[in-house]
C-alpha positions, 0 to 999 in steps of 0.5 A: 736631772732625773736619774743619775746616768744620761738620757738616750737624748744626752748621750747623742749630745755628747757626740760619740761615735756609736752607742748601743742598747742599755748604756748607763753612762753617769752624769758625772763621767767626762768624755774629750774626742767622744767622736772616736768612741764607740760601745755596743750595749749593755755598758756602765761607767760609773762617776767620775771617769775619764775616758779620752781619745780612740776607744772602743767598748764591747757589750756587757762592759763595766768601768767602776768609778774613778778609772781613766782611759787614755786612749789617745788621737792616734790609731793605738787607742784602747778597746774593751771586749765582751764582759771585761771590766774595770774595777775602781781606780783602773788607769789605762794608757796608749800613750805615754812619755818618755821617762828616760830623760832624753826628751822634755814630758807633757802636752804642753811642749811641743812634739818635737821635743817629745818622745811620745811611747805609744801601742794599742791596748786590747782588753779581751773577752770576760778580763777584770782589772783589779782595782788601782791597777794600771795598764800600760802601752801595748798591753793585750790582757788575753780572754778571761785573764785577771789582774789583782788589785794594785798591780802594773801590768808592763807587758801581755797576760795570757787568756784564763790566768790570774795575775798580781803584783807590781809588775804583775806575775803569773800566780795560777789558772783561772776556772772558767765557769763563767763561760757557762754563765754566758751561754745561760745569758744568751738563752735567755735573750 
């Protein structure tokens, strides 16, 4: 084990579906149905991450440590799109039970006993999730939305605006200053 993130050659092993360009993926990050996984270049997960199920990352993408991305067996799934990130503690759901008390929870009933609540969840362009967040089924966090620390986002956030909160609130715009960094970053490439 020479350095803490996989060699080219053991991220094949692990059997995504695609990977690009300079992915730092740790050592210590778990992957279950790796074939429904894909990611373009430029992306860091960190230690101890999870990721499960149908998810899709984009370039320029970082997922801090200890986050978990259930994107589920289905075509819901997750997907993550150019510079978002995740800071540490994100969890990330297509899936979920249902609380209501009308059916029997978890993997380990049979489906038909259960109420799985299920919807894609789509990350846009230059988005940051604070740390200890969660995001929910059917969440879309709009191009250059952020979502403060600690905050439960049950429903979409707009592009370019900064929420906060449990459930998380609209508070105020966003300065978009990083778009200009962007296109710096493409003319050096």
């Amino acid at each position: 084990m020479s350095t803490s993130f996989l060699s080219e050659q053991e991220l094949q092993a692990v059997g995504f579906r695609s990977f690009g360009r300079n992915c730092q993926i740790s050592r210590y990050a778990r992957f279950y149905g790796a074939a429904s996984m894909s990611m373009k270049d430029n992306v860091r997960i960190d230690d101890y991450t999870i990721l499960s199920g149908t998810i899709t990352l984009g370039s320029y993408i970082h997922i801090a440590s200890h986050c978990v991305l259930h994107g589920g067996s289905d075509a819901a799934g997750i997907s993550m799109e150019d510079f978002s990130g995740l800071s540490a503690r994100v969890s990330v759901y297509a899936h979920s039970d249902d609380y209501s008390g009308l059916w029997l929870t978890n993997p380990t009933v049979p489906k038909e006993l259960t109420n799985i609540i299920s919807g894609t969840v789509s990350i846009g362009r230059h988005a940051i999730i604070g740390t200890g967040s969660v995001l929910l089924p059917g969440v879309l966090i709009g191009e250059g939305a952020a979502l403060g620390a600690m905050s439960l986002a049950t429903k979409s956030l707009e592009p370019f605006t900064i929420y906060a909160g449990n459930p998380a609130r609209r508070l105020k715009s966003r300065q978009r200053d990083f778009l200009l960094h962007e296109k710096k970053l493409e003319e050096r490439l």
